[in-house]
C-alpha positions as CSV (number, residue, x, y, z in Angstrom):
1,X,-28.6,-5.5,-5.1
2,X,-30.6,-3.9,-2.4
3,X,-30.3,-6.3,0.7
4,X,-27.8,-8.6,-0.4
5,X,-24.3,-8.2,1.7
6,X,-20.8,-7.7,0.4
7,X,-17.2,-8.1,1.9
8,X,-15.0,-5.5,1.9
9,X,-13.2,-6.6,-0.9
10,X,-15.9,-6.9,-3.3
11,X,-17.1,-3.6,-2.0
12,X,-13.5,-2.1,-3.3
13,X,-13.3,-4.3,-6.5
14,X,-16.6,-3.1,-8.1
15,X,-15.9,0.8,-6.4
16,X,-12.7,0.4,-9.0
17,X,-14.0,-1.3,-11.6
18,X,-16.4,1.7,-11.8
19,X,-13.3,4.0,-12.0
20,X,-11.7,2.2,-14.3
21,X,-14.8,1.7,-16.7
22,X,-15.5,3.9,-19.6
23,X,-17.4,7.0,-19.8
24,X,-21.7,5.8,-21.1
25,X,-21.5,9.0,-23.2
26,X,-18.3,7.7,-24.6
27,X,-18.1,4.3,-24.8
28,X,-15.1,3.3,-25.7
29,X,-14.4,7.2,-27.1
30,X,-11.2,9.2,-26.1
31,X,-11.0,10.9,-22.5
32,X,-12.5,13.7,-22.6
33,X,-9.6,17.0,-22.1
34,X,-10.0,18.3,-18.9
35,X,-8.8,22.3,-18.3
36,X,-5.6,22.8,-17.5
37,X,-6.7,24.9,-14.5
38,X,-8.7,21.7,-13.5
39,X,-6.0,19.4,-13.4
40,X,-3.9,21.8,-11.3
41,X,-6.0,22.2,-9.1
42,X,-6.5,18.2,-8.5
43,X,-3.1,17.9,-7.9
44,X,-2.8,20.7,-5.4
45,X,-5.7,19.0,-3.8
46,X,-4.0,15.6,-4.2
47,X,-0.7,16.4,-2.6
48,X,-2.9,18.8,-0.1
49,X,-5.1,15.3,1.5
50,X,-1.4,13.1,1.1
51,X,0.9,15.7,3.6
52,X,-2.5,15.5,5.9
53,X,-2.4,11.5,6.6
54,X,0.0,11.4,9.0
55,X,1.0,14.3,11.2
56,X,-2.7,13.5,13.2
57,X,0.4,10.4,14.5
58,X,3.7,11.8,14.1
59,X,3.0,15.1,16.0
60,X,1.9,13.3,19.4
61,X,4.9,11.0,19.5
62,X,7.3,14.3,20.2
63,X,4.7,15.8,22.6
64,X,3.4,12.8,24.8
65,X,5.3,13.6,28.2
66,X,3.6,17.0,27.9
67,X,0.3,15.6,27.0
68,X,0.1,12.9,29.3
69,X,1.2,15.8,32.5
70,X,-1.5,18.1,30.9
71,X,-4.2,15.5,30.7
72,X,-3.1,13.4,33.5
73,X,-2.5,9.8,31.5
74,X,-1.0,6.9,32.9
75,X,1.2,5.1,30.8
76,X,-1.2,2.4,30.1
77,X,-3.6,5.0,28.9
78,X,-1.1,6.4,26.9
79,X,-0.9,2.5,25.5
80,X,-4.3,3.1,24.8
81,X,-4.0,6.6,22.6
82,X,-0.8,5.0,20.7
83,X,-3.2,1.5,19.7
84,X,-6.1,3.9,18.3
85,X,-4.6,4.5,14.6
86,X,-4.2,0.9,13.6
87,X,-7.4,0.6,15.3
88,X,-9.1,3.3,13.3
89,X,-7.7,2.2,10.0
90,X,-8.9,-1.2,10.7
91,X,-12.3,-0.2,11.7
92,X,-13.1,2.9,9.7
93,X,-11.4,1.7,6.3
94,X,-13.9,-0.7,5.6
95,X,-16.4,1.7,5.1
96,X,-14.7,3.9,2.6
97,X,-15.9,1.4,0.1
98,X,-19.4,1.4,0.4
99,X,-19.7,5.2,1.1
100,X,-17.6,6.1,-2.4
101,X,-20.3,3.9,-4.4
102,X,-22.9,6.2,-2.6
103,X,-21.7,9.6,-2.5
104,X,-18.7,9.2,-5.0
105,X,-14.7,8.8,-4.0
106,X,-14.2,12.7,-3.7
107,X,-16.9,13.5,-1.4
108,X,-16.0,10.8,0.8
109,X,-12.2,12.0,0.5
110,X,-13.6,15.8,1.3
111,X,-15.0,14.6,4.5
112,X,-12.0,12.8,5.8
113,X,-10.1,15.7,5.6
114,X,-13.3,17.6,7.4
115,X,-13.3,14.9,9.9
116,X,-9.2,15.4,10.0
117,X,-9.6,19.1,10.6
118,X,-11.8,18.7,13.1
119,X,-10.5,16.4,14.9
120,X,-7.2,18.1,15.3
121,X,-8.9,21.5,16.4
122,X,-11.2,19.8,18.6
123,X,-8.2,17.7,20.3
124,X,-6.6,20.6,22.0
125,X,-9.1,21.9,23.9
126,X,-10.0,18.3,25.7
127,X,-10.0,18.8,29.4
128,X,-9.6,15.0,30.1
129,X,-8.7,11.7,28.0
130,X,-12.0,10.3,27.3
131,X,-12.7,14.0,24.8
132,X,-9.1,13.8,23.7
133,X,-9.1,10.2,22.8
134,X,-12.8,10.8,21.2
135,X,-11.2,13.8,18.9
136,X,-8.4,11.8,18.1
137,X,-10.7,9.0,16.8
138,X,-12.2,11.6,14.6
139,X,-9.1,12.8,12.7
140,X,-8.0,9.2,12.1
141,X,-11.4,7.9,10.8
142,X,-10.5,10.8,8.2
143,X,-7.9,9.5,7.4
144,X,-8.5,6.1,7.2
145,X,-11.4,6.7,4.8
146,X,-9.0,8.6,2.9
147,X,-6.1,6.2,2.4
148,X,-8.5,3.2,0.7
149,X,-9.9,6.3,-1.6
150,X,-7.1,8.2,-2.3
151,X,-5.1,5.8,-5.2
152,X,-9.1,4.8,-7.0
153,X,-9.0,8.8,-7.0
154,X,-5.5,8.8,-8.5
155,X,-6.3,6.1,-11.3
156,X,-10.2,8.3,-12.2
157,X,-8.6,11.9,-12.2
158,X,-5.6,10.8,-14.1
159,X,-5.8,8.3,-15.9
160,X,-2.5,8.5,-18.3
161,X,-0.8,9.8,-15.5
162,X,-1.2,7.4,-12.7
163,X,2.6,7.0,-11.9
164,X,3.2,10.1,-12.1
165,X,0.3,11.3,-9.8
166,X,1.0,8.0,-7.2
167,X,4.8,9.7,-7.2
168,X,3.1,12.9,-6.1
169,X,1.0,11.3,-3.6
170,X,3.1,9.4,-2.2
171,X,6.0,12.2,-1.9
172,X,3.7,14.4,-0.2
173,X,2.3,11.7,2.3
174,X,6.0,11.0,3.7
175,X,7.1,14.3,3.4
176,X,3.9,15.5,5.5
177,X,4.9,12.3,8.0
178,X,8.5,13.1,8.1
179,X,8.4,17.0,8.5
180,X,5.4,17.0,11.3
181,X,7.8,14.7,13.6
182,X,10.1,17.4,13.2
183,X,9.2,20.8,13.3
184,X,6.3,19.7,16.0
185,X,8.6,20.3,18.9
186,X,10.1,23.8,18.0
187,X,6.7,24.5,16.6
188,X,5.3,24.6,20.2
189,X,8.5,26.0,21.3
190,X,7.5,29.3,18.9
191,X,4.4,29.2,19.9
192,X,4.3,29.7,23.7
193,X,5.5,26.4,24.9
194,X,1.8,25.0,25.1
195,X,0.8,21.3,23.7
196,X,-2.2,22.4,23.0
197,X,-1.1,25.1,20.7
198,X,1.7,23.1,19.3
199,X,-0.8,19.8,18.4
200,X,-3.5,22.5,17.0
201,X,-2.0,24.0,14.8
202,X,-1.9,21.5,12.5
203,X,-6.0,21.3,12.1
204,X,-4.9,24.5,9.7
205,X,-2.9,22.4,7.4
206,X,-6.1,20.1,7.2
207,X,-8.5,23.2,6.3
208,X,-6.1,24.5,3.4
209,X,-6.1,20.9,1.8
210,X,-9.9,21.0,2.3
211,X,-10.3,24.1,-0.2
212,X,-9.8,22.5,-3.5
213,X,-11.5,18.9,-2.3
214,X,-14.4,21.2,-1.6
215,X,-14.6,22.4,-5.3
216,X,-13.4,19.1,-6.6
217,X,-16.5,17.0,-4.4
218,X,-19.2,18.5,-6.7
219,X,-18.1,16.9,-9.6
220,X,-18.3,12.8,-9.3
221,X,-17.6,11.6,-12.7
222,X,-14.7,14.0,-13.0
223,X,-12.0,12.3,-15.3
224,X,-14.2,8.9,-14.8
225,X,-13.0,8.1,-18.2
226,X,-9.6,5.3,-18.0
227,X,-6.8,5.2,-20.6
228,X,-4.7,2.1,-21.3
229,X,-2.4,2.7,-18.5
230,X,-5.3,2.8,-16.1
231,X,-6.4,-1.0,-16.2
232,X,-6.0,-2.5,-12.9
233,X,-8.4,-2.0,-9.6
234,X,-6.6,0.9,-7.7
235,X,-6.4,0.5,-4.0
236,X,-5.8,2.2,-0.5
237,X,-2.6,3.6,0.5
238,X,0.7,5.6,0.4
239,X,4.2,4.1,-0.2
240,X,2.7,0.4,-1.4
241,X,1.4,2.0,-5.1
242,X,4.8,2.7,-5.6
243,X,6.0,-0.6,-4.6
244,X,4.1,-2.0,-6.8
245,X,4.7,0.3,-9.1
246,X,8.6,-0.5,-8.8
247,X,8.0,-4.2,-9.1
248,X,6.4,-4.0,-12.8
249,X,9.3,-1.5,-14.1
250,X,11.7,-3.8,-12.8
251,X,10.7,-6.6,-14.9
252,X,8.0,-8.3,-13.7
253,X,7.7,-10.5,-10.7
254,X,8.0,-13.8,-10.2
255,X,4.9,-15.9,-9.5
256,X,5.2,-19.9,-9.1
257,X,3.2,-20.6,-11.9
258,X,4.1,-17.9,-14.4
259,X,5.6,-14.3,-14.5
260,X,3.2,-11.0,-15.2
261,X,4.3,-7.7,-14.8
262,X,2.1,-5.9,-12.7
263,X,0.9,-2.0,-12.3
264,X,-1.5,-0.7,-9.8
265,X,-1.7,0.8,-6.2
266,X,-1.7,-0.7,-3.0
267,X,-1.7,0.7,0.5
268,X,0.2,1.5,4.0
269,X,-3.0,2.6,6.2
270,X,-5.8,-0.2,6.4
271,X,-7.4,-1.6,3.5
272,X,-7.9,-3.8,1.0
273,X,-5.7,-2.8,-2.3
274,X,-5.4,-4.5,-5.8
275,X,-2.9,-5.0,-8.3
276,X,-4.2,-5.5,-12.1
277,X,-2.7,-8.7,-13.7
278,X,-1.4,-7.7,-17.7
279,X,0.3,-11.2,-17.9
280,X,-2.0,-14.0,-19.8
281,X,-3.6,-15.7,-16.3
282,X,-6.9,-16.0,-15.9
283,X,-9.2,-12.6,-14.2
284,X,-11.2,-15.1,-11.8
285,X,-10.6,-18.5,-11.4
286,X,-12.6,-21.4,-8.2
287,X,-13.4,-19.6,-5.0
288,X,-10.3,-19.1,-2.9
289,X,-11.2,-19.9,0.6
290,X,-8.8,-17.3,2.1
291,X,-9.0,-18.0,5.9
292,X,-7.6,-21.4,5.0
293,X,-4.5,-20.4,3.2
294,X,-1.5,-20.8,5.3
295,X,-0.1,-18.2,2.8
296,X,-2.5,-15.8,3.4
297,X,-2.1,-16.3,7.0
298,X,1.8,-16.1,7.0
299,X,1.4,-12.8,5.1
300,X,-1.3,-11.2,7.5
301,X,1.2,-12.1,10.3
302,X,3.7,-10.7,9.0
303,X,1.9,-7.7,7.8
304,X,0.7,-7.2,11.4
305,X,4.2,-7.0,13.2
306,X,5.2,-4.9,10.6
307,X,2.4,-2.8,11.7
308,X,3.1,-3.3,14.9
309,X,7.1,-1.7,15.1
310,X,5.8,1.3,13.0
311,X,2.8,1.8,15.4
312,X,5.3,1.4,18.6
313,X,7.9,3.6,16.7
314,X,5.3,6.6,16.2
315,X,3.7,6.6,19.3
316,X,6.5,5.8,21.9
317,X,10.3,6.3,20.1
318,X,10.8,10.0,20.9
319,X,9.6,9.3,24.6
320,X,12.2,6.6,24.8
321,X,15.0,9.0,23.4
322,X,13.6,11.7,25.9
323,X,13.8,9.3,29.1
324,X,17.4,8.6,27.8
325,X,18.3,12.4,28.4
326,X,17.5,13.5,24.7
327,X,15.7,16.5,24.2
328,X,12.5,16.9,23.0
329,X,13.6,19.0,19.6
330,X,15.9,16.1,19.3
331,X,14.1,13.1,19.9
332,X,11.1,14.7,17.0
333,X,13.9,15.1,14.7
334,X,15.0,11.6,15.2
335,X,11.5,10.1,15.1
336,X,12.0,12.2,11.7
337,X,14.6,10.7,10.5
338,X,13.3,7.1,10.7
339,X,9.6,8.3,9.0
340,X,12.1,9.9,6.3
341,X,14.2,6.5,5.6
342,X,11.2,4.8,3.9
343,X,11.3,7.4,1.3
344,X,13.9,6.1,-1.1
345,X,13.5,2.5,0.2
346,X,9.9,2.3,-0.9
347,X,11.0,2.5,-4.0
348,X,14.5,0.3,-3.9
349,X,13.0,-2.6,-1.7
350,X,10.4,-3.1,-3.8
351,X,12.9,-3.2,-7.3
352,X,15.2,-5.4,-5.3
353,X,12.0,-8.0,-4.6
354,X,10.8,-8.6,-8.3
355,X,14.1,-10.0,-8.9
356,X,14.0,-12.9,-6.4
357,X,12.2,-15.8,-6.3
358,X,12.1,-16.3,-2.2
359,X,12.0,-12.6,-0.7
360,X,12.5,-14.3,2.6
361,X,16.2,-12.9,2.7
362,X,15.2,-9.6,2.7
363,X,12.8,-10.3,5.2
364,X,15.8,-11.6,7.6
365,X,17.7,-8.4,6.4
366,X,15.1,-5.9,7.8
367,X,14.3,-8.1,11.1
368,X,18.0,-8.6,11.7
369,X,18.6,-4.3,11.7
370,X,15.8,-4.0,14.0
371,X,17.0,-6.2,16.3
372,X,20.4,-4.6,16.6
373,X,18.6,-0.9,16.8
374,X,16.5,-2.7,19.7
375,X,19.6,-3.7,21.1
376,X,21.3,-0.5,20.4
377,X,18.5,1.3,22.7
378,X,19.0,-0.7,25.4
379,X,22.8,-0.8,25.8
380,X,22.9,3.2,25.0
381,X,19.8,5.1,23.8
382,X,21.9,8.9,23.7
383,X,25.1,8.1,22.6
384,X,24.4,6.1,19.5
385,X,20.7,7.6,18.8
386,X,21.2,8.8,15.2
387,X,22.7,5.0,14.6
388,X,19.5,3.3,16.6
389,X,17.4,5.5,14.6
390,X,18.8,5.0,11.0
391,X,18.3,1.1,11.5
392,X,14.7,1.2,12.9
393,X,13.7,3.2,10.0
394,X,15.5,0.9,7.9
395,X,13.9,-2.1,9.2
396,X,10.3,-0.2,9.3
397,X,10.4,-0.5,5.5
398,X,8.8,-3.6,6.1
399,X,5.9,-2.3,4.7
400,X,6.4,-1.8,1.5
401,X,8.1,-5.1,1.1
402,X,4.7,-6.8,2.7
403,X,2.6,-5.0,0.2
404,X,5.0,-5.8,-2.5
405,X,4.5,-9.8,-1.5
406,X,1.2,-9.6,-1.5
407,X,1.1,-8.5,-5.8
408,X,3.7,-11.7,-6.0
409,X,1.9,-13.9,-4.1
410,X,-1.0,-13.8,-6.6
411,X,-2.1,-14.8,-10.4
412,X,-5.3,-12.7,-10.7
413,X,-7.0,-9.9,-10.0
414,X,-9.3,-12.1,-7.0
415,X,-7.0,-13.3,-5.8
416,X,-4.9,-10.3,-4.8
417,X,-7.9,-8.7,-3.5
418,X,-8.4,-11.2,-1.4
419,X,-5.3,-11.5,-0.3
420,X,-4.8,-8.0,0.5
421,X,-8.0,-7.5,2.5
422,X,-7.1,-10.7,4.5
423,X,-3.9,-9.6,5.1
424,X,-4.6,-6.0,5.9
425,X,-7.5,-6.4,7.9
426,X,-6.3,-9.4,10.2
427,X,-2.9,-7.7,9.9
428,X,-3.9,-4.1,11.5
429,X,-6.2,-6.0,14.1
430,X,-2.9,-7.9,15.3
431,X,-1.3,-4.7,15.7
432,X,-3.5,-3.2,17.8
433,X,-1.8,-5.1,21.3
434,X,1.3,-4.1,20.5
435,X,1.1,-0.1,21.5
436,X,-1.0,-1.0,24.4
437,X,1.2,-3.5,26.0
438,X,4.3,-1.3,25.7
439,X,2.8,1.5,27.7
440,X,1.6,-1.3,30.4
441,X,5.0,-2.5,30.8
442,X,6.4,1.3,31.1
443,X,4.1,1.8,33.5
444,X,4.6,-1.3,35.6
445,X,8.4,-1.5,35.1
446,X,9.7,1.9,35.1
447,X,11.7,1.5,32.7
448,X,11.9,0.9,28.8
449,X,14.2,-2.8,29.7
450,X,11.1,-4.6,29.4
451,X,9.2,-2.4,26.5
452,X,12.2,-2.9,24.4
453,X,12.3,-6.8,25.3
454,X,9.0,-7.3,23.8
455,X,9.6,-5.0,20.9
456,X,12.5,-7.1,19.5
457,X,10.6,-10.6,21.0
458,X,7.9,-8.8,18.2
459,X,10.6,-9.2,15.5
460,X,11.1,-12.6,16.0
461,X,7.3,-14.0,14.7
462,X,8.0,-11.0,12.0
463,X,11.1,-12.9,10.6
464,X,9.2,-15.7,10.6
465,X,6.2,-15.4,9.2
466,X,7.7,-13.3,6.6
467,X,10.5,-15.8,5.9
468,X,6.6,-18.1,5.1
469,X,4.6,-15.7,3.3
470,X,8.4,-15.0,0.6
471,X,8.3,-18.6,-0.3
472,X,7.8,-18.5,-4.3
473,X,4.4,-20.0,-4.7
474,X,1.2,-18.2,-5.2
475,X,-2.0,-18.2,-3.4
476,X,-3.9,-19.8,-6.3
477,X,-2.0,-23.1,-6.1
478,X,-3.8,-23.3,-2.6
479,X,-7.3,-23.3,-3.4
């Protein structure tokens, strides 16, 4: 209704339940068959947007030295340019939403990628911070908006296909994070040497993918039409659909009160997801009054140092390994390396979860590795890197874990929601600190000593909260 205002949440549960509803020329008819020239070209365009969501982050991390000489950046500005993704996401990802029920979920997703491209043309030629910080901004609104849209878009262009298609999307989205960590560095190399060049030339990877979305935008029913397989509220993000995902072909997951397998989409990038409920509970039940849950609160915590290590890892790990006498080809291929180790955990972790009651031992598992790469990088940095990088990327799969909990910690299809845009919103506000006060203390110390002090003191409210938000109740039997 015209003047009445909605949260987030509802915003994305009735943006999905319109994806998910049948077709008012067919009601309750077959899908209709779409070309198979169509369909390609939605998964081109699919797996085009997913290997564009990430290098706007990953391709700094390798080039910051250089960018903070060219632009003259003090380390606490650089703090500054490393907190702006989680940032972005948390502030721009809200908005998806409400500007897919108006202009329809691939429009929206066709100007992210515009707003990507853009971004990461304009970023290059900024002659000081401010314009540089300002383009940056740009590319990662882009892409927040397009990580909430991106799984709804899955679950209404493919309907019988939608873990087949979340595979895809997800594939390309860490191959696209992995690969721009490591070919940035030689990239710039080929190139001429320049940052400028070297961060550019990745706004042409953004245009490509916008081709299709461009064709695809026109159309805002396409494939509106939802099979059986296609009954729960999609959501916002990359590796989390196929946690979820890996949760319900593993047998269900345990929920306090009763057991439900679950299917759906969930997210890594800053919005509220959903998981649809196929087991017998009821779809709404009384009001949860989410800002008084001490689950929801344990999860958000823990969600938001989780965010937190991954943020600090992007925008500061190669600069550590370069300070340490690693070269910069080196230090982008290790950044790669940890981006790459959540590609086959995001689907194990997630397996391994569904069959415990208390997922608070894998919690300890992932906190405990991080600590001891932590420690690693103090004592020695060069000489064991590969090791120290191995374990941080181990212990960044934290994320798909968290979004994994937050399907288990629910009954219904409200109260995941909820929980998800509680924990997701608080948890990428919490994270935006972190990047910030690492470049302070780099700064101000000289040294990564203290940097590295705070990053494992990070892991500690991590374990914790995370031990908290595993225990095997649900957030129903709080309200």
């Amino acid at each position: 209704m015209v003047g009445m205002h909605t949260s987030p949440s509802d915003d994305l549960a009735t943006l999905d339940t319109a994806a998910s509803a049948p077709s008012p020329a067919e009601p309750g008819g077959p899908r209709r068959a779409a070309s198979p020239w169509r369909g390609r070209v939605m998964a081109a365009g699919l797996l085009l947007a997913a290997l564009n969501l990430r290098p706007a982050v990953t391709t700094l991390g390798p080039l910051l030295e250089e960018v903070r000489d060219g632009l003259g950046m003090s380390g606490t500005v650089a703090g500054v340019l490393t907190s702006v993704p989680p940032a972005c996401f948390a502030l721009f990802g809200f908005t998806a939403p409400r500007l897919a029920r108006r202009w329809g979920p691939g429009a929206v997703v066709c100007a992210g990628l515009a707003a990507i491209a853009a971004g990461l043309l304009l970023r290059p030629f900024a002659g000081g911070t401010v314009v540089f910080l300002a383009a940056s901004a740009l590319a990662l609104a882009g892409i927040a908006v397009s990580n909430v849209l991106m799984p709804v878009i899955v679950k209404r262009w493919f309907p019988d296909r939608v873990g087949a298609m979340t595979g895809l999307y997800s594939m390309g989205l860490s191959l696209g994070t992995a690969v721009a960590a490591a070919v940035t560095v030689p990239m710039t190399d080929a190139l001429g040497g320049s940052w400028r060049a070297g961060l550019g030339v990745w706004a042409l990877l953004a245009a490509v993918a916008l081709v299709p979305w461009l064709f695809l935008a026109r159309d805002r029913t396409s494939g509106t039409e939802s099979g059986p397989e296609a009954n729960g509220p999609g959501a916002n993000g990359p590796v989390a659909s196929a946690s979820v995902a890996s949760a319900s072909e593993a047998g269900g997951s345990e929920t306090g009160g009763g057991t439900g397998t679950r299917t759906g989409t969930d997210t890594d990038t800053g919005a509220p997801a959903a998981v649809a409920e196929t087991a017998a509970a009821p779809a709404d039940g009384p009001a949860i009054r989410i800002a008084r849950s001490p689950l929801a609160w344990a999860m958000a915590v823990f969600f938001g140092f989780q965010a937190t290590a991954a943020y600090i890892s992007m925008g500061w790990m190669p600069q550590i390994f370069r300070d340490a006498g690693v070269s910069a080809s080196t230090s982008g291929l290790l950044l790669a390396v940890m981006m790459a180790m959540g590609v086959p955990l995001a689907f194990v972790l997630p397996r391994i979860a569904a069959r415990l009651r208390h997922q608070g031992v894998l919690v300890v598992i992932l906190g405990v590795l991080g600590l001891i790469g932590y420690g690693g990088l103090w004592l020695a940095p060069a000489e064991g890197a590969w090791l120290w990088a191995l374990l941080l990327g181990v212990a960044n799969c934290a994320f798909p874990l968290a979004l994994t909990m937050i399907g288990m910690r629910t009954r219904t299809h409200a109260g995941v929601v909820r929980l998800s845009a509680f924990a997701q919103s608080v948890g990428y506000l919490l994270s935006i600190p972190g990047p910030l006060l690492v470049g302070v203390l780099y700064q101000h110390s000289g040294g990564w000593g203290q940097p590295l002090a705070l990053m494992a003191g990070f892991m500690v409210p991590q374990i914790v909260a995370g031990v908290l938000a595993g225990r095997d109740r649900t957030l129903e039997d709080e309200g």
